[in-house]
N, C-alpha and C positions, 0 to 999 in steps of 0.2 A: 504494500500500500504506500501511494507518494506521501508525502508530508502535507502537501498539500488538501487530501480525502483526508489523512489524519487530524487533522486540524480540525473542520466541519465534523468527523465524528466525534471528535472527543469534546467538543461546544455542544452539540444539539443532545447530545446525551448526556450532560453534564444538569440534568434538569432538576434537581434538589436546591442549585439558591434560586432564591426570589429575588422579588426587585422591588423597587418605588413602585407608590400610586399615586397613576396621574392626579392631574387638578385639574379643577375651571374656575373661573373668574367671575367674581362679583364685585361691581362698580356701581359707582354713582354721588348722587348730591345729596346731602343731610341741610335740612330747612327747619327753621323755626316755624311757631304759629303765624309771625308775621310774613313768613317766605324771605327770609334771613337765612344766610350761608351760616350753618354753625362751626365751627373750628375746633378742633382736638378732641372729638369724640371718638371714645374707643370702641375702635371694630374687633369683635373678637368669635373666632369658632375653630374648633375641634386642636386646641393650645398654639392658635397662629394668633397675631394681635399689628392690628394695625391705627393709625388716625388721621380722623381729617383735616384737611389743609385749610388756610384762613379762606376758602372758595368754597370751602364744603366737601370738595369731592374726596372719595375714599377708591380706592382698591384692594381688595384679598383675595388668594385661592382658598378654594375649598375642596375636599375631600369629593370625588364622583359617587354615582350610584349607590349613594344611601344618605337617608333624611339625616341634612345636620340644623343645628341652633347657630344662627348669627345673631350673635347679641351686642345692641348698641348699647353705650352707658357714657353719662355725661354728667360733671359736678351738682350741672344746676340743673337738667332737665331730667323724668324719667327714662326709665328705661326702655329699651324697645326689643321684641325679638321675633324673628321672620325664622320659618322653618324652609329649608330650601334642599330639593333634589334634583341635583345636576347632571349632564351626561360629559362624556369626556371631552375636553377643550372649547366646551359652552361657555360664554361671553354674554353673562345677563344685568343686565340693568333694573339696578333695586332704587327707586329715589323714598328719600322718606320726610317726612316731618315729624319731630320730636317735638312733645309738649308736657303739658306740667304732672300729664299721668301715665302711671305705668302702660305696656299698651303688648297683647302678643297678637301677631298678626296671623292667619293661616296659613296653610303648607303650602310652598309652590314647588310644581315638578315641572321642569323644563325638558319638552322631548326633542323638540327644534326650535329654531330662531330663523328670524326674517331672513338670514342670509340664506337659504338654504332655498327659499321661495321664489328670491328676484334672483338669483343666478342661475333657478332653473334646473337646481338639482334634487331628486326624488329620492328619498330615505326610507331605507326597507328595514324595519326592526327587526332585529337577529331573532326574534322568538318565533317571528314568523318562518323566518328561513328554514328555521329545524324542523316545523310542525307539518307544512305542506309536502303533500306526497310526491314523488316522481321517479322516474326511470334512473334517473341521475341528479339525487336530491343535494339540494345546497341552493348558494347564490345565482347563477345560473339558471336555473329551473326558473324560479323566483322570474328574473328579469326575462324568460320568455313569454310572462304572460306582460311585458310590458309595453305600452304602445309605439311602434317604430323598429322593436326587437323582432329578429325574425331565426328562425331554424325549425326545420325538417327533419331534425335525427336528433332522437331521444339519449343515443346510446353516447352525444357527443356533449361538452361543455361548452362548445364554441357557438358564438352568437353572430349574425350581421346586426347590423344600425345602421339602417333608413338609407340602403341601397351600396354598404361597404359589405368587404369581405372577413371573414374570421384575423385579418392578420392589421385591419384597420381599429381595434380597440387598446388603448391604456388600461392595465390595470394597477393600481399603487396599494402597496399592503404598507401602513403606516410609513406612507410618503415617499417607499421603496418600490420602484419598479418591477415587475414582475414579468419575468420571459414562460416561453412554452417552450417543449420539444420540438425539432425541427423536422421529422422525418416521419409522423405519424400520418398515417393514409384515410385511417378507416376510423370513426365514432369509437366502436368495440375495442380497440388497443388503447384508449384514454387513459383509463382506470380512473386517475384518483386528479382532480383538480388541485390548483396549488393553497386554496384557501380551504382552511379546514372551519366550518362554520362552528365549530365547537369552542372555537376560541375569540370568536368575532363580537364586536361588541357594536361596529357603527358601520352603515354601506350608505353611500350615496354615490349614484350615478346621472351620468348626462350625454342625452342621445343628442347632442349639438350644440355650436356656438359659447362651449364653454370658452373658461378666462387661457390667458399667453401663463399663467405659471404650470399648466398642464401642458405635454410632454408634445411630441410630432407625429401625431396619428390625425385620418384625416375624418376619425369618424365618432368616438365614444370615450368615454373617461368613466373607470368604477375605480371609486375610490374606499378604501377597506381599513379600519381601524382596530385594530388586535384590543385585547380587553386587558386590565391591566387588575389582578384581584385586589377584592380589600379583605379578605379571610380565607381561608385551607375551607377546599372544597372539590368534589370529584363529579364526574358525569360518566357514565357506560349504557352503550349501547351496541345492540348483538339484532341481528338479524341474517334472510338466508342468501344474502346480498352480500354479508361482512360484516365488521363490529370497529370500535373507536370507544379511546379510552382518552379520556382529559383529568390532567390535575390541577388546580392550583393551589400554588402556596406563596408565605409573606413569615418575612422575619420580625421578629418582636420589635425592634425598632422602627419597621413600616421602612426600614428605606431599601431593602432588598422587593419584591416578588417576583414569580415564573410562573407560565401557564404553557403547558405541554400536553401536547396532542400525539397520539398514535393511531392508525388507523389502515386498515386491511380492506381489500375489496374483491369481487369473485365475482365477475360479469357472465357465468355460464346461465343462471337460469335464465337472464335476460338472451343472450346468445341461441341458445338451445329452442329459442322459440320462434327463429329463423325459420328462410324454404331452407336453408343450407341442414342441412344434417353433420355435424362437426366430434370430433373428439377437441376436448376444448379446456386447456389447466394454464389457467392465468395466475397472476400470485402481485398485484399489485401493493406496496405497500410504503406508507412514508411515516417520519417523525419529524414534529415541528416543536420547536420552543419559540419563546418571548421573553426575555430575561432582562430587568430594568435596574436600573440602581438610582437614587436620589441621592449621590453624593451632595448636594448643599443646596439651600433654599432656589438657588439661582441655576442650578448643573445637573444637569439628569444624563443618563447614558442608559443605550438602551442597546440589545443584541439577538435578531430574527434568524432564524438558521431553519433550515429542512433538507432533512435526505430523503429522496424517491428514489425504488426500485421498481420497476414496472418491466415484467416478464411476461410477455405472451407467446403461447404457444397454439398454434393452430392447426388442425390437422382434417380439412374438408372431407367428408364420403361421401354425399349425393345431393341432390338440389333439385326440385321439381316446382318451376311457377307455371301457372297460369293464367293467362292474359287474353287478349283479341274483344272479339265481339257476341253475345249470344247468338247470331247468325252465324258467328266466324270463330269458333274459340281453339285458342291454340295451346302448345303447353313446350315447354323450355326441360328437358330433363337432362342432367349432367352426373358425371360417374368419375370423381376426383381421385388422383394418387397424389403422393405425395404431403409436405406442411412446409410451413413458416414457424420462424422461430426469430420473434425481435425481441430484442431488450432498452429499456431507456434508463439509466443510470443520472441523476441530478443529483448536485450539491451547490448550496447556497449560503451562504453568508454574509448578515450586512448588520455594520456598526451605526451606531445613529446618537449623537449627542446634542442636548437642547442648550444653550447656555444663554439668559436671560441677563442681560448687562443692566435693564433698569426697564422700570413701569411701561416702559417706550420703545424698546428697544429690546429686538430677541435675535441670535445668530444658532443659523442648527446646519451641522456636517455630516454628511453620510457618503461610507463606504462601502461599497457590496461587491461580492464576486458570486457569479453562476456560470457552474461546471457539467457540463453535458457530454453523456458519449452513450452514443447511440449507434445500434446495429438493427439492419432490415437484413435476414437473410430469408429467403424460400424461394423451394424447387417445387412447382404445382404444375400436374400433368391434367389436362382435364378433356374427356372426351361429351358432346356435346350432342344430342338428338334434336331436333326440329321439328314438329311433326302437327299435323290438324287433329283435334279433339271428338271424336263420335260423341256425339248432342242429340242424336236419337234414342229417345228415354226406355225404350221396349227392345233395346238390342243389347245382346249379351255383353259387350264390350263396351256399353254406353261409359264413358268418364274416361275410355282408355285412350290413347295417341294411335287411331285409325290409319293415316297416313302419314307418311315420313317427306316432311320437306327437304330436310337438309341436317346431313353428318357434317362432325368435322373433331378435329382433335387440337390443343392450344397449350402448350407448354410455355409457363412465366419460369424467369430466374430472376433471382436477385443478388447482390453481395454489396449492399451499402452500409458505409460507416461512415461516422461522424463524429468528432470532437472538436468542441468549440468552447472557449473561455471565455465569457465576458466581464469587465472588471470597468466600475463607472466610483467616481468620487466626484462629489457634491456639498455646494455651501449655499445654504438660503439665508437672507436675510428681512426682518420684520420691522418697520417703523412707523409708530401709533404717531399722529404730529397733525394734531390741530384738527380733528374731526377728520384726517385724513391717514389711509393706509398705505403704507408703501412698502411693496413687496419684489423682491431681487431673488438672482439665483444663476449658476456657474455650474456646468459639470462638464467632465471629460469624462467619454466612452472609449475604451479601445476592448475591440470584437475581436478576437483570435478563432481563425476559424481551419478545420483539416477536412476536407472532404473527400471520400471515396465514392464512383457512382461507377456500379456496374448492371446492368439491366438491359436484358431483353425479351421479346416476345416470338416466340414461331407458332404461324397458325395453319391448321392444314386442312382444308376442305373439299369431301367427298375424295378423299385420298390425291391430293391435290397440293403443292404448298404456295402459300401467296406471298407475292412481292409486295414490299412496299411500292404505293406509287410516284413515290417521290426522287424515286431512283431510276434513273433511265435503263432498262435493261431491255434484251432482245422480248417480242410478244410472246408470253407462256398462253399456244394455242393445242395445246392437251386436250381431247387424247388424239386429237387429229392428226397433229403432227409433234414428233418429237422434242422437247425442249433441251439447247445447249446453253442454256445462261446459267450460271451462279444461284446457287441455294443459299439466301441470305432472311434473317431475321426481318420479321414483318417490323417491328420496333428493335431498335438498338441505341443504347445509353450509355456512354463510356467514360469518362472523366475523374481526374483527380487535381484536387484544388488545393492549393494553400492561400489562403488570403488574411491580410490584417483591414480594418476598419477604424478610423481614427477619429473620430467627435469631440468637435466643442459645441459647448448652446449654452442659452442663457436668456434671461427674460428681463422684463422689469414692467412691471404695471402699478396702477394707481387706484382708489378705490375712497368712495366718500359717501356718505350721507346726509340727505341736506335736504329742503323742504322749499316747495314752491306756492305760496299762498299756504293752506293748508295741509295741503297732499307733500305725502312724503315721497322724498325721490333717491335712488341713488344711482351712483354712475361707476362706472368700472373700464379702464384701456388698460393696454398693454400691446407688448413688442416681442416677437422669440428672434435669434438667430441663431442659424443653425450650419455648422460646416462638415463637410467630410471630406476624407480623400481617402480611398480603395487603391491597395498595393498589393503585392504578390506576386510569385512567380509567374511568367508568360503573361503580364499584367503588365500595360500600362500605368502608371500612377493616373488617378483622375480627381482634382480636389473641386466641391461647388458648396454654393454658398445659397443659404434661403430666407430670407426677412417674411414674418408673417404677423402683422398688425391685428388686434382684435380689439372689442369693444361691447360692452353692455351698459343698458339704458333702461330705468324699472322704474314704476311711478305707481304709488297706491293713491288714489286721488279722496280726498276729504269726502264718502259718500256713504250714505247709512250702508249698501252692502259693500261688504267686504272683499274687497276684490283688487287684484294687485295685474298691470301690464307691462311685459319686458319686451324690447325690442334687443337682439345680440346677432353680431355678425362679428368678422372677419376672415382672412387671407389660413388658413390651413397647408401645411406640407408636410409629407410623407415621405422623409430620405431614406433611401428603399435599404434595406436591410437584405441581409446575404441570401434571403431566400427570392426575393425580388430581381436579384442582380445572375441571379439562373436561368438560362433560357432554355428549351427543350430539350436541346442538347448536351446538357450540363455542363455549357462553357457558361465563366464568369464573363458581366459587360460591364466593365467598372464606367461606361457612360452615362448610363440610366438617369436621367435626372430626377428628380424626387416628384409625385403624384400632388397638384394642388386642386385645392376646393375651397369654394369660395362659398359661404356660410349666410343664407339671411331666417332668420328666426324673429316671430312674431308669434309672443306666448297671452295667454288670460289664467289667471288663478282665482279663483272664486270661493271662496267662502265661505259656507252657509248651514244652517239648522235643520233638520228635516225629523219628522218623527220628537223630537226635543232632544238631538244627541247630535255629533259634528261630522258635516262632510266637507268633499272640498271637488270639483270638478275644475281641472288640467285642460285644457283647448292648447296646440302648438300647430302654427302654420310654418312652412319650411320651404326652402329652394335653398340646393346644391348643384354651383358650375362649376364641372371637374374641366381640368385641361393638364396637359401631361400624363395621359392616364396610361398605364403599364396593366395592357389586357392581360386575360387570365382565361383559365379552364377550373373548372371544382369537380372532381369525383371524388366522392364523400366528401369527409373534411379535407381531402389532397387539394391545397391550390397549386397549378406550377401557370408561370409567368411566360409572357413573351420574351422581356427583358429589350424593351421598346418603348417609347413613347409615342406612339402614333396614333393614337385616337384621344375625341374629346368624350364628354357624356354631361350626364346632368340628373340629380336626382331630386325629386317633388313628393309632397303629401302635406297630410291632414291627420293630425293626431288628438285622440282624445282619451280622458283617463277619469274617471269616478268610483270614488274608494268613499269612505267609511264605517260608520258601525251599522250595518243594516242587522246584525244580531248587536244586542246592548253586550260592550265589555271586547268586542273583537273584529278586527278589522277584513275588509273584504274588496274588492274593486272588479268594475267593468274597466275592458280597456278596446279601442276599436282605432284601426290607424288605416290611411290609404295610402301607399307607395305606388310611384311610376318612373323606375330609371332605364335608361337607353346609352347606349354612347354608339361611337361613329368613329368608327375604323379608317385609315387611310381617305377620306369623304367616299366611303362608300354610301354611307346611308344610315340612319340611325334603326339599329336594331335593341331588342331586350340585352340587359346585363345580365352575368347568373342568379343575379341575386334580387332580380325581381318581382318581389311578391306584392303584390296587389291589394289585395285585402286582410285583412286581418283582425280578429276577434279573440280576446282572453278573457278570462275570466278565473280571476281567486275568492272564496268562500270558506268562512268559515260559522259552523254553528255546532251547537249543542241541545242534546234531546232535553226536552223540558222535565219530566219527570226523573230523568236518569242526568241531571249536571256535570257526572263525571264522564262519560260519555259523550266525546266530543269529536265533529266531522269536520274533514276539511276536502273540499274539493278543487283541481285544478283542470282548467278546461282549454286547452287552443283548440284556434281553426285558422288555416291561413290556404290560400289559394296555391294554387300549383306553382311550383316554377321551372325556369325553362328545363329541358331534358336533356339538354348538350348534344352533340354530335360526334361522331367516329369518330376514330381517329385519323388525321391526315385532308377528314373533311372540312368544305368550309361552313363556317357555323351558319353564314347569312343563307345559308339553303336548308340547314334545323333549326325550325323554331319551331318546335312542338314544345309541349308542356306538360308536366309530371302532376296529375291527379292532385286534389284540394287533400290539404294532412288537415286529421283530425282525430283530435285525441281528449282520452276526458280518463284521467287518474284519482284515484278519490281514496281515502285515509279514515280508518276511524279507530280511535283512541279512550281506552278505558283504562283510568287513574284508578289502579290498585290503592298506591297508600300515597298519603297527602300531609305530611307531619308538618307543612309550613305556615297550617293557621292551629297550631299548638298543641296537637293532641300530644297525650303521656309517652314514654317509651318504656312498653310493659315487656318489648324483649329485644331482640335484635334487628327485627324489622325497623325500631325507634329511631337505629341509626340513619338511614333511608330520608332527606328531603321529599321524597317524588319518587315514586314505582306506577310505572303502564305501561300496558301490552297494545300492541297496536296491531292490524289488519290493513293490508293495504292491495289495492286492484289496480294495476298499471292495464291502460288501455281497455278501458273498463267494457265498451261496447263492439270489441277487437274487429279496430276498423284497420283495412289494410292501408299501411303508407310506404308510402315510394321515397328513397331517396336519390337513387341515379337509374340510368337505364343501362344496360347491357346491352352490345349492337350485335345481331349474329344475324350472317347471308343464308339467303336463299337463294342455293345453287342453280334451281328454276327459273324462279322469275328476274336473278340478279338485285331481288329487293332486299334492302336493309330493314332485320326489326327491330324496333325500342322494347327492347323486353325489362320491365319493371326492377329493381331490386328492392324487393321490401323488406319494410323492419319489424318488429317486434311483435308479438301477438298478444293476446291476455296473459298477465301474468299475475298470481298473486305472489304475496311477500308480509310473512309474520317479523313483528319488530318488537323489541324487549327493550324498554331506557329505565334508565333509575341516575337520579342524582343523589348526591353525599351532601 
């Protein structure tokens, strides 16, 4: 083992210290009865003490996620005390007036704050994340019921937004950037996402026109906050999916805590309910910590780490779809040798220190490396029938493949490896100055990248072998006349890469709140710049440079309802990353210039009472013009690039979102969104993008049986229109533009709380120790509707026609679940 792996293990497994717990912030102005600034009134909670200034105004932190006392106390006035629960890095404004009598004011629990509204970001409370059901539960799942989010395959983590592809989202795990694996093809090899929901404490996400201090993706921002404890506590959970074990712990001093995760996954029953008939032994499994320290009121240090091991092994034995028309039904049967056998190896770690120079003024550093080595290897022989379906109901062979359109035999190989290191350092900076926010940031990326590509395909029909047609060779006119040319792979991929990648960027934006007559407003710019240059063997060096200006504009206007409107746009670029800078071939084109999108957004937030309990309905108008765009192909999750810039596009919709309590006590939402993107190749013409889905409907629910309280449902429902069905290989797309059947899907949960000890019952034995024991029931694809995610093209020797033969996913499955927390 390098020193380097020894490193990452001997940190992420070192999960016994703890660390600090964060804080958030309470400000504001202390008033007389006469509305007089009072001075030197002691702010005091949970043994932190501060006072006000001859202006009145005060500052402290406070302790998160659990009820504290802020107590004021003054010579001459009484006393005052506000009970307050905060969430992590909340910014709440308390004003008060002290007078001549004591005074205790109610609890206030703060879930969100108006930033969170007019910048357009949606926040998914982690209790929900754990509760809702799905094929591949977590964050993810969550945001595919969300409007603008779009995906077809259950088995995968990966989302588009509002007309981008899986490789155009951000995601930040407490302000740390997050990569994937590079070389996964198929939904079913995932396994395990990188954020383990067992430790998460805050998500917010933004399907467009967020701020310049988010990173150079041209499409979404999920931003992830690790939870930080304030007591020793455990969570376990067991099902026939996998199990996850979480601890936290906190040293007596409070300035240590750690919160560590582990967690196994085992995709066969999902898998197993394929047409594919497989021998099928995965073995996914990762370990995450969060380890913080609160060296001094001022200095915190904090340390993310995770090791993934993700083994799959796949070994196909037969396949039978059925497809065509009741008039016309045909059926696809295959008779597989051979497997695959990939492995994905990650290691990561990243340092992160906060240091707080003054009331005004915050500087935070992070370092992180992520280590990847990854291997695709399989040899799959696969012989393939074709055939028409007998559909007459009174004949003995009714349901059986009657005629034979077309044989054929197709052998894949593979031998792909990968290693790639990437190592980024980073300095943000924070200044509070005069009702105004000013926020700054610096990082350097250098991508170290090794790549192996070995891959081909021979395809042979009706005993036959096909050329590619991209290769001039004499006419294979068999069996008529003898053929003399060369026996070559229908597909051939050959290449080996060394390359480095070398990033500067850096941002700075502005941020104010301020009031126009009545109506409050706030305003938000900023600036990124971003450089790279791509070096390497048989490489040209190529260095470019990208300015992307952005801007938000939010105004809640002085009006009895409550209702707030954001206008946000600006200039988006996507500096293509080494899987972009791949072209069919697997030569690197260190030209590529970076993918830009130009952002206009036009949001409503509305506010209101229904029933006597809160909702809130979301409206987003949208237009994105892509120019520089670096086309693509998708089967499954595989995207591979042109590695070109030659077409433009453009993407449009209409999003809406309506959540709150439609059961009293738990949250729920409609969500309904319309996409239309296109781009335009070389000016041929504007055709569909892969990623264009049309319409779209979600829906999250939760409730609980009225007589049985402990007894609780949650259901998850998509529906989204077809999308396109790609075309052969070597064809051109503007002649496929078929479409892949409407996905729909409805997963649904139901959960009964064995034991419940956290509204006080005694602890008469060992159960006593147990917070929370429930068993759960869960129905993946409840009314087992067939979904498509690519087609399979296979010839008919007859007619010379090409069929789109369906690849579908998953079928009904259930899944028993087992949690209990400590």
């Amino acid at each position: 083992m390098s020193i380097t792996k020894f490193f990452f293990v001997f940190i992420t497994l070192w999960v016994s210290l703890p660390s600090f717990a964060q804080s958030a912030r309470v400000k504001g102005v202390i008033l007389d009865k006469n509305n007089k600034p009072v001075e030197n009134v002691n702010v005091t909670v949970a043994g932190s003490r501060t006072e006000s200034n001859e202006n009145g105004f005060y500052l402290i932190r406070i302790p998160v996620n659990q009820k504290v006392a802020v107590v004021f106390t003054h010579v001459s006035l009484k006393k005052a005390t506000v009970y307050l629960t905060l969430k992590i890095d909340e910014d709440y404004e308390f004003n008060l007036v002290m007078n001549d009598r004591e005074e205790q004011m109610g609890e206030i629990i703060v879930t969100t704050n108006n930033k969170k509204q007019v910048h357009g970001i949606t926040t998914i409370e982690p209790e929900v994340i754990r509760k809702i059901p799905g094929a591949n539960a977590g964050i993810e799942n969550i945001l595919k019921t969300l409007p603008g989010v779009n995906s077809n395959n259950e088995l995968s983590t990966q989302y588009a937004v509002r007309g981008g592809n899986y490789d155009e989202n951000l995601v930040y795990v407490n302000d740390i950037e997050i990569y994937r694996p590079f070389l996964i093809r198929s939904g079913q090899q995932e396994g395990l996402s990188f954020t383990n929901t067992d430790l998460v404490q805050n998500v917010e996400f933004s399907a467009g026109g967020f701020q310049a201090k988010f990173g150079d993706k041209l499409s979404s921002v999920l931003d992830i906050t690790y939870r930080k404890p304030t007591r020793f506590g455990a969570t376990v959970e067991a099902s026939f999916l996998g199990g996850s074990l979480s601890v936290d712990a906190i040293s007596k001093n409070n300035k240590w805590t750690a919160i560590t995760g582990v967690r196994y996954r085992n995709n066969s029953l999902l898998v197993n309910s394929q047409d594919t008939q497989t021998n099928f032994t995965p073995a996914f499994v990762d370990v995450q910590t969060n380890i913080n320290y609160q060296a001094s009121p001022k200095w915190q240090w904090s340390f993310l780490g995770n090791i993934s091991q993700n083994k799959y092994q796949y070994q196909p034995l037969t396949r039978q779809t059925k497809f065509g028309t009741i008039d016309n039904p045909m059926a696809l049967t295959v008779y597989y040798e051979g497997q695959e056998k990939d492995k994905y190896d990650t290691y990561f770690g990243a340092v992160k220190t906060t240091f707080k120079a003054s009331d005004t003024f915050t500087l935070k550093f992070i370092g992180s490396v992520f280590h990847t080595l990854e291997q695709e290897h399989f040899d799959i022989f696969a012989q393939y029938r074709l055939g028409e379906v007998d559909s007459n109901i009174g004949s003995e062979t009714y349901g059986d493949v009657a005629f034979t359109r077309g044989i054929g035999t197709q052998l894949n190989h593979a031998r792909n490896d990968l290693d790639a290191l990437i190592v980024n350092t980073e300095i943000k900076g924070f200044h509070d100055w005069r009702k105004n926010l000013l926020e700054w940031g610096v990082k350097y990326t250098r991508e170290s990248i090794r790549d192996r590509v070995v891959e081909w395909e021979v395809i042979d029909s009706a005993g036959f072998s096909i050329n590619p047609p991209i290769i001039d060779l004499p006419k294979n006119d068999q069996p008529y006349s003898s053929y003399a040319g060369p026996l070559v792979p229908y597909q051939n991929v050959r290449a080996t890469n060394f390359n480095t990648i070398s990033r500067f960027s850096g941002y700075g934006q502005w941020s104010r709140k301020d009031k126009i007559g009545n109506s409050e407003v706030w305003y938000n710019a900023g600036v990124r710049i971003h450089n790279w240059e791509v070096a390497g063997e048989n490489v040209i060096s190529s260095s470019q440079t990208t300015v992307s200006p952005r801007a938000q504009f939010a105004i809640k206007p002085d009006w009895e309802k409550d209702m707030v409107f954001r206008l946000a746009g600006g200039v988006y670029h996507q500096p293509p990353f080494y899987r972009e800078l791949r072209d069919a071939d697997g030569v690197v084109r260190p030209n590529v210039k970076a993918q830009q999108s130009i952002h206009f957004v036009l949001s409503n937030d509305y506010s209101f009472k229904m029933w006597d309990r809160p909702f809130k309905l979301v409206s987003e108008l949208y237009y994105k013009s892509l120019t520089d765009v670096n086309t693509y192909t998708i089967d499954n999750v595989r995207i591979r690039y042109a590695a070109s810039n030659v077409a433009k596009g453009y993407a449009q919709g209409l999003d809406f979102r309506l959540n709150g309590e439609f059961v009293p006590g738990t949250e729920s939402w409609f969500s309904f969104g319309y996409l239309k993107t296109e781009e335009n190749s070389e000016n041929k013409g504007y055709i569909d993008r892969p990623t264009d889905q049309r319409l779209k409907f979600g829906l999250l629910f939760q409730d609980f049986m009225p007589n049985i309280p402990s007894v609780k449902i949650y259901l998850n429902l998509v529906y989204n229109t077809g999308l396109p069905g790609g075309s052969p290989s070597y064809a051109d797309p503007y002649l496929y533009q078929n479409r892949l059947n409407d996905y729909r899907r409805v997963d649904v949960g139901f959960s009964k709380v064995l034991l419940d000890n956290t509204i006080g019952k005694s602890k008469t034995n060992w159960l006593g120790n147990f917070k929370e024991l429930a068993i759960g029931l869960e129905i993946f694809n409840l009314f087992n509707n067939q979904n498509a995610i690519t087609n399979t093209w296979v010839r008919d020797v007859y007619s010379k026609s090409e069929y789109a033969i369906p690849n579908y996913m998953t079928t009904r499955v259930f899944n028993v679940k087992l949690s209990a927390r400590l």
